[in-house]
N, CA and C atoms as a LAMMPS dump frame, in Angstrom:
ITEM: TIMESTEP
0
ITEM: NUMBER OF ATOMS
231
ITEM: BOX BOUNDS ff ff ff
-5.0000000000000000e+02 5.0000000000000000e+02
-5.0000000000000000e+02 5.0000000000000000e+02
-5.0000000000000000e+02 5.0000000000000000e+02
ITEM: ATOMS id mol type element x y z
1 1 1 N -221.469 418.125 454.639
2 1 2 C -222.294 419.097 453.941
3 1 3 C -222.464 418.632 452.492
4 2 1 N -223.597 418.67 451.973
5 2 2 C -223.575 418.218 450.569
6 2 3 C -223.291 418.875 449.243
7 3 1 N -222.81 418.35 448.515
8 3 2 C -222.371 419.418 447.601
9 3 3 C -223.242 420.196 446.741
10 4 1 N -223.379 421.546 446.882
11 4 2 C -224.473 422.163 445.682
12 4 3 C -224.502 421.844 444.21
13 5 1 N -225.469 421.891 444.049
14 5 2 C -225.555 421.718 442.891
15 5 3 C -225.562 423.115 441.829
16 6 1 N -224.841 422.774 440.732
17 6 2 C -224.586 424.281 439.834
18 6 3 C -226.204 424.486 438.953
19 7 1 N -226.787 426.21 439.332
20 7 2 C -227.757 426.123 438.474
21 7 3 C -228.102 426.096 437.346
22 8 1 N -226.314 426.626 436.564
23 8 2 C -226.407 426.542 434.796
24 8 3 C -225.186 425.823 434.631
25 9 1 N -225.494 425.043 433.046
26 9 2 C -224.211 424.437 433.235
27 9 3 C -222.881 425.448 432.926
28 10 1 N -221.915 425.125 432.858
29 10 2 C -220.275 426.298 432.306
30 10 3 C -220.282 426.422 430.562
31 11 1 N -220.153 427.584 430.41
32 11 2 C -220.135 427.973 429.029
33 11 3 C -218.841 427.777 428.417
34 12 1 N -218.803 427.463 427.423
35 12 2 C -217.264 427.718 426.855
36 12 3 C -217.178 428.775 425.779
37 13 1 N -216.275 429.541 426.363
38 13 2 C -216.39 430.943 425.23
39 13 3 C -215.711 431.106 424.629
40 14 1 N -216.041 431.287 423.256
41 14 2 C -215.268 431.077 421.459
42 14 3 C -214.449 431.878 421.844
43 15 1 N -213.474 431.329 421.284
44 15 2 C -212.016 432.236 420.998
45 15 3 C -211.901 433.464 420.305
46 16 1 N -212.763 433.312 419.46
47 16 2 C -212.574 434.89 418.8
48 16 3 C -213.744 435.562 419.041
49 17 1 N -213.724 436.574 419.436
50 17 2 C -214.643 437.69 419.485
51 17 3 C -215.741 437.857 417.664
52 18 1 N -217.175 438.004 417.998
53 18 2 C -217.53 438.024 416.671
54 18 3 C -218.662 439.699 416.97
55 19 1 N -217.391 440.518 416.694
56 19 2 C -218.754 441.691 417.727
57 19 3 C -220.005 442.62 416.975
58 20 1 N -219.971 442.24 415.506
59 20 2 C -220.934 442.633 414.343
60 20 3 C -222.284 441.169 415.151
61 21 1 N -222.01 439.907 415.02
62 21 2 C -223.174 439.175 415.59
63 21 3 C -223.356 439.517 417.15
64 22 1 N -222.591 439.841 417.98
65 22 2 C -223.206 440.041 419.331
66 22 3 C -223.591 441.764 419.574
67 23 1 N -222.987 442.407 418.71
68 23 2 C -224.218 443.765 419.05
69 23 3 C -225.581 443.455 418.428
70 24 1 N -225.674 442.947 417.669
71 24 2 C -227.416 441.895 417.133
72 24 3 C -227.656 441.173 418.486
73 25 1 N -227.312 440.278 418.995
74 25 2 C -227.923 439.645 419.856
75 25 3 C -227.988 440.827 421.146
76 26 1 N -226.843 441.464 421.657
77 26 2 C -227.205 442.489 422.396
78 26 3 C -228.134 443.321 422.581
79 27 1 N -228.718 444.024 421.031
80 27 2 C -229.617 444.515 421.246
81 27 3 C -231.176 443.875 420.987
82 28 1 N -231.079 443.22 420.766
83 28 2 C -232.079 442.202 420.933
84 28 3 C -232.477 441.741 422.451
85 29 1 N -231.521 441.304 423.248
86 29 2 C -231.549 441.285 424.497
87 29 3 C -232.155 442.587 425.46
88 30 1 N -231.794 443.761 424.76
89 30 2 C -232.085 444.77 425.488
90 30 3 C -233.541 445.58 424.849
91 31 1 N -233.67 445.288 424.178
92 31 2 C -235.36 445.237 423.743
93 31 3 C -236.43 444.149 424.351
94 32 1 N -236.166 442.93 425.15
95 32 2 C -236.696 442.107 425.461
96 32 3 C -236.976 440.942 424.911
97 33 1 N -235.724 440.505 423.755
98 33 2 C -236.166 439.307 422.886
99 33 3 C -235.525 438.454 423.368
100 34 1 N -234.38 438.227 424.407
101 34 2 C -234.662 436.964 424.83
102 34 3 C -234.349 437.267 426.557
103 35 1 N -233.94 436.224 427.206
104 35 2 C -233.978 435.941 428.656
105 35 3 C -232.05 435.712 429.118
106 36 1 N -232.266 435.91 430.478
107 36 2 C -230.978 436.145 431.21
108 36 3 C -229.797 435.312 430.526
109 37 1 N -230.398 433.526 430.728
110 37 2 C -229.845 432.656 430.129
111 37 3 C -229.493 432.699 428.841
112 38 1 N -230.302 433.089 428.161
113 38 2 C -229.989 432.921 426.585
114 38 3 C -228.817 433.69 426.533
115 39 1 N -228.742 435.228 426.575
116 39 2 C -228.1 436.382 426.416
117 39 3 C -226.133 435.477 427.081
118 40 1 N -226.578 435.253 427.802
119 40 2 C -224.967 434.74 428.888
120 40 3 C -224.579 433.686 427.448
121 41 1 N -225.595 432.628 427.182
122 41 2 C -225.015 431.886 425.95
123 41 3 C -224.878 432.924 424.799
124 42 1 N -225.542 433.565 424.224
125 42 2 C -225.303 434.227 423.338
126 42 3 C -223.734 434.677 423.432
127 43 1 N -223.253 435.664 424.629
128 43 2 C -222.032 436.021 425.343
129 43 3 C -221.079 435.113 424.56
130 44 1 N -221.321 434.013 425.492
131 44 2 C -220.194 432.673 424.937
132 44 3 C -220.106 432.706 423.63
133 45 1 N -220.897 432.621 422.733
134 45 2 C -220.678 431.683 421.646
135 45 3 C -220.464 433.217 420.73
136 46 1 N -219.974 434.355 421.042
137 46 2 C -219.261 435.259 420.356
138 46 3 C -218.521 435.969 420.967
139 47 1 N -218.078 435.111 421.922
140 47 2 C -216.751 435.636 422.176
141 47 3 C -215.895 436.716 423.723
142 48 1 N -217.549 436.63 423.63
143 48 2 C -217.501 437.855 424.815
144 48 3 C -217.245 437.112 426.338
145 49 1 N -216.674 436.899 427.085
146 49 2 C -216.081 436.289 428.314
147 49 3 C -217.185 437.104 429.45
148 50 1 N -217.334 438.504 429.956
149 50 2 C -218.259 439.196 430.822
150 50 3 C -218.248 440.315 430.564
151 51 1 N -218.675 441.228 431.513
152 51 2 C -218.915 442.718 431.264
153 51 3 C -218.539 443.126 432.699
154 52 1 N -218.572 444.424 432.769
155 52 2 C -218.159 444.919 434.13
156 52 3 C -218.628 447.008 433.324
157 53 1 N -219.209 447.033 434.944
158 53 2 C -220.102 448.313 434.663
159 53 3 C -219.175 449.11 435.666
160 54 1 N -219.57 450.001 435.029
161 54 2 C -218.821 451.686 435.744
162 54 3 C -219.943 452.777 435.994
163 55 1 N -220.546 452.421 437.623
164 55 2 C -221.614 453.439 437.99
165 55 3 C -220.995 454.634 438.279
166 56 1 N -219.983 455.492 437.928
167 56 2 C -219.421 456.318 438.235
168 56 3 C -219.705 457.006 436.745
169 57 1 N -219.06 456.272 435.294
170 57 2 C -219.08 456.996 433.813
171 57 3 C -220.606 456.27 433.97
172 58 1 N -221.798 455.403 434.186
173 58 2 C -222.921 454.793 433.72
174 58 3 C -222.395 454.552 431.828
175 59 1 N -221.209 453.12 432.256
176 59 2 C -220.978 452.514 431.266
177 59 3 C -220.754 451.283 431.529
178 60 1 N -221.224 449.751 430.618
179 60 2 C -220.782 448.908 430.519
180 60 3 C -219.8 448.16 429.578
181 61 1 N -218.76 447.529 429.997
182 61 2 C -217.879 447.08 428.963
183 61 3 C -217.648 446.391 428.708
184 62 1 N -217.771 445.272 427.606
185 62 2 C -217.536 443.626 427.481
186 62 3 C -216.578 443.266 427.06
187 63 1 N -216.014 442.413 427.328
188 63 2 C -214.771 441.916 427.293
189 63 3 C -214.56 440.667 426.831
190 64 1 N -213.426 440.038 425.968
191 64 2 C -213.102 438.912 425.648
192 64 3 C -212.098 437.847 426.978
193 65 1 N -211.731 436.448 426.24
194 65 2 C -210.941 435.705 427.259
195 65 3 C -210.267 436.51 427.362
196 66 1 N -209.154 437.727 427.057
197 66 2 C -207.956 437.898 427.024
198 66 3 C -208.145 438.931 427.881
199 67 1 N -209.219 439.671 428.176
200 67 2 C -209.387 440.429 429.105
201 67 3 C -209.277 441.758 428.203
202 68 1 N -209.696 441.658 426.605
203 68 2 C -209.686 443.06 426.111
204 68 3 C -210.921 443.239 425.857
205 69 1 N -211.1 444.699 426.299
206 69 2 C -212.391 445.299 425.94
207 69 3 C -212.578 445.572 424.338
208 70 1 N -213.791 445.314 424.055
209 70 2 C -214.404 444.865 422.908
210 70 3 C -215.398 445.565 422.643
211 71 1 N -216.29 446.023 423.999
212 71 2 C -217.358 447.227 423.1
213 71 3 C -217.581 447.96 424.425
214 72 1 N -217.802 448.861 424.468
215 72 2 C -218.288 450.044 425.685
216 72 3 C -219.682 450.662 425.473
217 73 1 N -220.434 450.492 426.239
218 73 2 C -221.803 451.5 425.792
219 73 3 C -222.063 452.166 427.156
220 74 1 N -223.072 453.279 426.735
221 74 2 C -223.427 454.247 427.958
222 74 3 C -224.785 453.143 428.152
223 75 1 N -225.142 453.302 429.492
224 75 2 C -225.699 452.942 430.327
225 75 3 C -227.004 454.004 430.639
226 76 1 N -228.352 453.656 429.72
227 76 2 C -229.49 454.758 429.794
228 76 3 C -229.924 455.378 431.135
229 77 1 N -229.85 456.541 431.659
230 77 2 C -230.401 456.58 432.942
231 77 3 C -231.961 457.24 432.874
């Protein structure tokens, strides 16, 4: 079987959380200023490791490497 190929390359995500520049890029993202990709780099390069949503509170929460949450927002319905 051949091996897949990866569609983005692996991010490496800054060690420190910078969360004054990624609520700027966040909401920028969520107004439509940039695209899927960008936003995931943006992620990386302040710090933020992923997010994980709670359709139960309609909240998302981002998180650093260390696995601490870093910002919480409600989720517009």
């Amino acid at each position: 079987m051949p091996k897949q190929r990866q569609k983005y390359d692996a991010l490496e995500i800054a060690e420190n959380a910078n969360l004054e520049n990624f609520k700027i890029r966040l909401k920028l993202h969520q107004q439509g200023g940039t695209d899927y990709p960008t936003f995931c780099k943006d992620c990386a390069e302040n710090g933020v490791e992923g997010w994980k949503m709670d359709l139960n509170k309609m909240t998302c929460t981002y998180f650093d490497k260390n696995q601490n949450n870093i910002l919480e927002e409600i989720v517009p319905s």
